[in-house]
N, C-alpha and C positions, 0 to 999 in steps of 0.2 A: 762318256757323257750319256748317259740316260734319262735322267730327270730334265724335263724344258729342252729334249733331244730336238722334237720339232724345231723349235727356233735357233737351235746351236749348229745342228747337224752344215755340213757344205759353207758354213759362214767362220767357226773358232776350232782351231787348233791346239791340243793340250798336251806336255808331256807328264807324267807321273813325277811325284813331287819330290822322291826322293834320289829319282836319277838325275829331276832337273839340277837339285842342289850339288851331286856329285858334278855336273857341267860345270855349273855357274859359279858356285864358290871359289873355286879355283882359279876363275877367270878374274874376279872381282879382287882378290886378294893381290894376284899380278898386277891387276893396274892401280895400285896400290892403297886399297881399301884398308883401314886399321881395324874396323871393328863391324862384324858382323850380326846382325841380331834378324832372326828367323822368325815372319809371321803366317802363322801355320792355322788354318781352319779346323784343324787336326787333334783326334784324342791321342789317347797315349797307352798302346797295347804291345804286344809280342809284335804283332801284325808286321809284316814287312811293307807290304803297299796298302792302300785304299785308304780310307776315311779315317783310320785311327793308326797310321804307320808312326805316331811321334818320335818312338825309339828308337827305331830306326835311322828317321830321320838326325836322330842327335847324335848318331855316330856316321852320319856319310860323307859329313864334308866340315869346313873348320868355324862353327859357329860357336858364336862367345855368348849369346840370351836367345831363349828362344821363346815367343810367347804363344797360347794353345788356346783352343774352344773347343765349338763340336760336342763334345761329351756332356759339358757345362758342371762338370767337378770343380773341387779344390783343388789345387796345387801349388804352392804344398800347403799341408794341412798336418803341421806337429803334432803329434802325439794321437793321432786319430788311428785307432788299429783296425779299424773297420774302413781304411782307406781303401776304395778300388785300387789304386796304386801299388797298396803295399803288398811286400813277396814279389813284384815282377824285376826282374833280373837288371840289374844298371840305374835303378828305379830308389830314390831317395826322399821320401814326401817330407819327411820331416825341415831336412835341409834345400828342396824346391831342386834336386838334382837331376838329370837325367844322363846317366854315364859322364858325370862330371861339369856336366853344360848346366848352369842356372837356367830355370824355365819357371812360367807361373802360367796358370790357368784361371781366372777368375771368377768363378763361379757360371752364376746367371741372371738375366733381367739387373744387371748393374749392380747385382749385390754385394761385389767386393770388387776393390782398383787393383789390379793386382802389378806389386812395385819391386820391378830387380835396379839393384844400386850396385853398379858395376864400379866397382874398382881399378882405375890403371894403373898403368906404368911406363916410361918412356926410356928406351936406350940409348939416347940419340939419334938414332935416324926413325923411330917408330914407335905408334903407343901399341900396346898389348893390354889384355885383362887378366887380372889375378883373379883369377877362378879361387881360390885358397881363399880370397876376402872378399869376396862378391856373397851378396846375401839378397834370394831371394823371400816373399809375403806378400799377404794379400790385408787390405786394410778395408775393413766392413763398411758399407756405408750406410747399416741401420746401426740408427744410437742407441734407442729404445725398443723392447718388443711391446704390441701391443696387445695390451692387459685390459681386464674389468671393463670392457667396451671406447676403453679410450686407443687411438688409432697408434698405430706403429709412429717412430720419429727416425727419423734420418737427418745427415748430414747436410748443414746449409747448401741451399740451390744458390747458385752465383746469382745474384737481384738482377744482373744486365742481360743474360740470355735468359731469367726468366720472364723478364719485360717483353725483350723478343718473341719470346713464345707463346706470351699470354693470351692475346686475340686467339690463334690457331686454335690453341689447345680448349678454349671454352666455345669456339667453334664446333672442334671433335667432339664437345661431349655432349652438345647439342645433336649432335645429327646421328651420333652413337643411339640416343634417346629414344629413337624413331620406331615406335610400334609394327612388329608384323602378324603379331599374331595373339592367342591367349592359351594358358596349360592349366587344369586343373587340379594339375599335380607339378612338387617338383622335380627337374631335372637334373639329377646330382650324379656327381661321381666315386663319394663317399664309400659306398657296398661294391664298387665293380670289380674287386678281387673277391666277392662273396657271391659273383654270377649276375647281380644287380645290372639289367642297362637299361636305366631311365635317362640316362644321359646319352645312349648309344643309339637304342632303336629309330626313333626320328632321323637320326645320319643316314642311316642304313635305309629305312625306308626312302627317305629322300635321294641317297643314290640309285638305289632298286627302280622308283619311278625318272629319272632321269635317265639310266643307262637304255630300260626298256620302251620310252618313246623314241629312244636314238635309234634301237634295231626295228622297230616300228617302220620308221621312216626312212631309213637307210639300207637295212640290210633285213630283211623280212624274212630271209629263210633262214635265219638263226633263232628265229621264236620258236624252234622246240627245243631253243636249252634252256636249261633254267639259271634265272640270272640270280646271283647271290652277291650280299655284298659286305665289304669290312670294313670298322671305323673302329677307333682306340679310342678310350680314353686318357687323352691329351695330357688335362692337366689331374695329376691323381697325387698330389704329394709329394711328386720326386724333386720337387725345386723352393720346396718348404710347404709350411702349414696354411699357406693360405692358396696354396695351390691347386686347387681342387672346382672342378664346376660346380657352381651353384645356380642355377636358375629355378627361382621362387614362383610360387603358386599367381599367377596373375597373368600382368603383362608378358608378351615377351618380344624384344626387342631385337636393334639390328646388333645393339652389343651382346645380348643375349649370343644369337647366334656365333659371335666371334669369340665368345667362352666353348659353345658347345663346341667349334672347329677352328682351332687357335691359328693355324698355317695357313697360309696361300697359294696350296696345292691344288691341280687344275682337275676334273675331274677323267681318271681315265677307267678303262675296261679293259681286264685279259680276257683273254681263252683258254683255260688249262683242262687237264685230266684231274682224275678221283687222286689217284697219289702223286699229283701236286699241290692240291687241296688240302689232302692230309700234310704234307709236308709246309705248308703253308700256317698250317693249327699247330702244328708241332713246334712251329720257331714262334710263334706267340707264348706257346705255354712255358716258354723258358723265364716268364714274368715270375716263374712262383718257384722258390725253396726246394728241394728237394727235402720229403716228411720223414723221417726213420719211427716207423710205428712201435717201437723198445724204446725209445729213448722217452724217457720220465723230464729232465727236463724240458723247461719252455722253450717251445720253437719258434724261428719269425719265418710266416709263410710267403713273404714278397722278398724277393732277389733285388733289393735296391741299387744293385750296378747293370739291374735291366732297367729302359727308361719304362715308363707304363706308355709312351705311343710305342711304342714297337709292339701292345699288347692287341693287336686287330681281335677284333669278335666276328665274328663271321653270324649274316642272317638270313634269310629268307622269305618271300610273302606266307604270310596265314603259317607259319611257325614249321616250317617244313624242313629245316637245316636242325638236327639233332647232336652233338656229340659229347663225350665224355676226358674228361683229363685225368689221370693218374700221378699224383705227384708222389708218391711211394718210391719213383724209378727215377735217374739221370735226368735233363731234359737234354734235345738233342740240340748241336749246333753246327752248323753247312761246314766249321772246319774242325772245331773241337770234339764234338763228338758225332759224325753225322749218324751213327746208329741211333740214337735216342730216339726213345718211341712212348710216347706219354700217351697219345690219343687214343681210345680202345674204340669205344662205340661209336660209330661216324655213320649217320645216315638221314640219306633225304627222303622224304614223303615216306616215312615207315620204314625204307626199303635201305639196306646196307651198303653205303658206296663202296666199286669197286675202283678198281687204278684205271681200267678204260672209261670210266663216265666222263661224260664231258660237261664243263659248265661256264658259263661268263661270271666274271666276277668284275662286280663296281668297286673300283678302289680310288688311290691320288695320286698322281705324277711323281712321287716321291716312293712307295710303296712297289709299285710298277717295275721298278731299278731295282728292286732287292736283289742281294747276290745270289740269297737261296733260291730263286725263281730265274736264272741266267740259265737259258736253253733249254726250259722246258714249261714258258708260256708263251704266249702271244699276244701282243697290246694290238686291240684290235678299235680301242677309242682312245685319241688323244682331243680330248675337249677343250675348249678357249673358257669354257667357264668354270670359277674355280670350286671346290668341292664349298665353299661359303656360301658362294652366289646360287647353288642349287637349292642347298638349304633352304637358305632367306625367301626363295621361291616357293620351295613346296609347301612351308608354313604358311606363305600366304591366302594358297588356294583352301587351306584346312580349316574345320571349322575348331573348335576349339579340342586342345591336345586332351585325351583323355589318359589313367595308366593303364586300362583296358588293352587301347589301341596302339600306346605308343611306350609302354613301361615294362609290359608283361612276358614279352617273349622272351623269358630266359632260354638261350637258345643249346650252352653250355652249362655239364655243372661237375664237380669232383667229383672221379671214381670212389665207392664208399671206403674208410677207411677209420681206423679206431689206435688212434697216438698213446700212447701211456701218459705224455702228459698234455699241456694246453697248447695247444697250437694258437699263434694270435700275430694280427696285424695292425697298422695306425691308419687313423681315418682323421678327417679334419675335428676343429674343434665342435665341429655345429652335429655333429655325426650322434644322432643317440637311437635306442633301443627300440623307443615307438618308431622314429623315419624309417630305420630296416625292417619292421613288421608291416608299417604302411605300403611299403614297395614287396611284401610278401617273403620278404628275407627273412626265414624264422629259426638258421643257425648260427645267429651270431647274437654276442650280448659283449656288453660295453664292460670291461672289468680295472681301468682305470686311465692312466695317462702315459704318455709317454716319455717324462722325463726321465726313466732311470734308459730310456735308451738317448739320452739328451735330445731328445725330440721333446720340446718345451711346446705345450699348446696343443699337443695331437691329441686324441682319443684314442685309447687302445682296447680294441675288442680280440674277443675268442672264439675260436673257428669251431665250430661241430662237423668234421667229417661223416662221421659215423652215416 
């Protein structure tokens, strides 16, 4: 328990999920359970324990359905060969298998119900399930996509909970409404695999100024490290085309902000070394493809079975956080590959970091728990306010957002590199040629769509390495 350790620590008790089920199942079966179905937070990797152990799990104890999140994939998802899923060992997407056990996983944001229809059987003294005729799917709840400006359609809302809900919910959207601030630029997430953080630097500075009145006032003899800080862009596309920040040239609101920082993650601060820092840039840059600079055909530069929050950008005040990615090379991963080494150029204030520099970094209660980061940081702020509510504040005090001030600091950019053929990634549909020169992104150009990747509705642009 790491993450909301504060409030869990000396109060909750937990066992790991896959030894619980080797206890419990067994137990549950004796006292004589017929049918067992596993609800699991859980993605579905090699992994034995932690966050995505699912395979595991469906081989440890005798479950007949088991249903999965976490990841927020398909499962199953026929005939998709570009499935995260597929090629992992026991692993059946097409037929919704996992070592024989029917599972589904249903996307995300309720975009599909996902429905196993278990089949029994009874011998006389007990039912069982015929895994042989059980059939897991996932059933869409968008009916229509939306086209030509007219909005997406879905699947009737039941009229009796939505009566229920109607006051609330034009409540929320009133008080969503609420003005903090104004930008005169917008704040997109469109270009952030192009170095782009219009959507970024505002988190960043607004952690940067929250962590540093906290050592201010608390802890004063750490003001000669330099505080640095990371925020992802959230939503970038990995949960469809409409998933992407937008915040327009004008107003900007409390819902604004709850686009810029989707989660209700609490604001915290490490304390690391120079090669944890790097090793910290290193597991962000597993966001992007591995380039093969021979290879003539088109390449996709975004790793879509990386989410894009797990892509932290690391900043600095007055543009003082420098470094470089190489995606020419492996990326690294704390188990898969932990030599990987993308990062070349890494330095603050001009100056090269080495592995003994020391520095704070503003980050979220969720981030903080990274396994790459397990004994070799130090959470040295756990804050009661959430990485939202800083936001919403520092905007406040601001006078209006400028891209000078809060668009510019491209703080990372690709090692130079020259593909033989188009390197290209999808951006939303609003994503065009002038908004990437307007945020001063002048290596990319929009060269069509994305349906032949069946991505209906993206834009798809071309990378200029070079």
């Amino acid at each position: 328990m790491t993450a909301d350790k504060r409030f869990l620590d000396g109060h909750v008790t937990t066992t790991e999920y896959v030894a619980a089920a080797r206890k419990y199942v067994p137990q549950m079966l004796a006292q004589g359970a017929d049918v067992i179905v596993a609800l699991a937070h859980s993605g579905i990797t090699t992994a034995q324990t932690g966050d995505n152990a699912g395979l595991a799990l469906s081989s440890a104890a005798g479950f007949d359905a088991m249903l999965f999140g976490h990841q927020h994939q398909k499962f199953p998802d026929p005939g998709n060969s570009r499935s995260p899923f597929a090629g992992l060992p026991g692993v059946d997407p097409d037929a919704g298998t996992l070592n024989g056990v029917p599972a589904a996983m249903p996307g995300f944001f309720g975009s599909y119900l996902g429905v196993i229809e278990l089949t029994l059987a009874h011998d006389g003294t007990r039912w069982s399930v015929r895994k042989e005729d059980t059939r897991s799917s996932l059933r869409p709840t968008l009916t229509k996509a939306a086209a030509n400006g007219a909005p997406a359609e879905y699947v009737a809302s039941d009229s009796e909970i939505a009566a229920l809900a109607q006051g609330v919910h034009e409540e929320t959207i009133q008080y969503v409404q609420q003005p903090i601030g104004e930008t005169a630029f917008p704040l997109s997430s469109d270009f952030a695999a192009a170095g782009d953080v219009s959507s970024l630097q505002i988190v960043n500075m607004a952690q940067i100024d929250y962590v540093e009145r906290y050592i201010q006032d608390n802890n004063p003899e750490w003001g000669n490290l330099p505080v640095l800080s990371a925020a992802a862009p959230f939503r970038n596309g990995f949960y469809g085309v409409d998933d992407y920040i937008g915040v327009e040239t004008g107003q900007v609101s409390l819902r604004s902000a709850a686009d810029l920082y989707t989660y209700s993650n609490t604001v915290n601060a490490v304390r690391i070394d120079g090669k944890t820092l790097r090793l910290w840039l290193e597991n962000a840059a597993g966001w992007f493809n591995q380039i093969d600079a021979s290879e003539t055909a088109e390449q996709t530069l975004i790793n879509e079975s990386f989410p894009s929050y797990n892509f932290d950008v690391m900043q600095a005040r007055d543009g003082k956080l420098r470094y470089t990615i190489d995606i020419s090379v492996p990326a690294y991963h704390f188990r898969d590959n932990p030599t990987g080494r993308r990062i070349t150029t890494l330095e603050y204030d001009g100056v090269a970091v080495q592995d003994d520099d020391r520095f704070i970094v503003a980050t979220n209660s969720f981030r903080a728990g990274a396994p790459y980061l397990a004994g070799v940081s130090e959470v040295v702020l756990e804050a009661p306010d959430t990485n939202r509510d800083a936001l919403i504040k520092y905007v406040e005090t601001q006078p209006t957002l400028t891209l000078a001030g809060y668009g510019a600091d491209r703080s990372w950019s690709f090692a130079p590199m020259s593909p033989a053929g188009d390197v290209v990634f999808m951006s939303s549909a609003n994503a065009t040629d002038a908004r990437a020169q307007g945020y001063g992104i002048t290596n990319v150009s929009r060269v069509g769509t994305g349906e032949q990747f069946g991505r209906a509705g993206y834009s798809k642009f071309s990378l200029d390495l070079r």
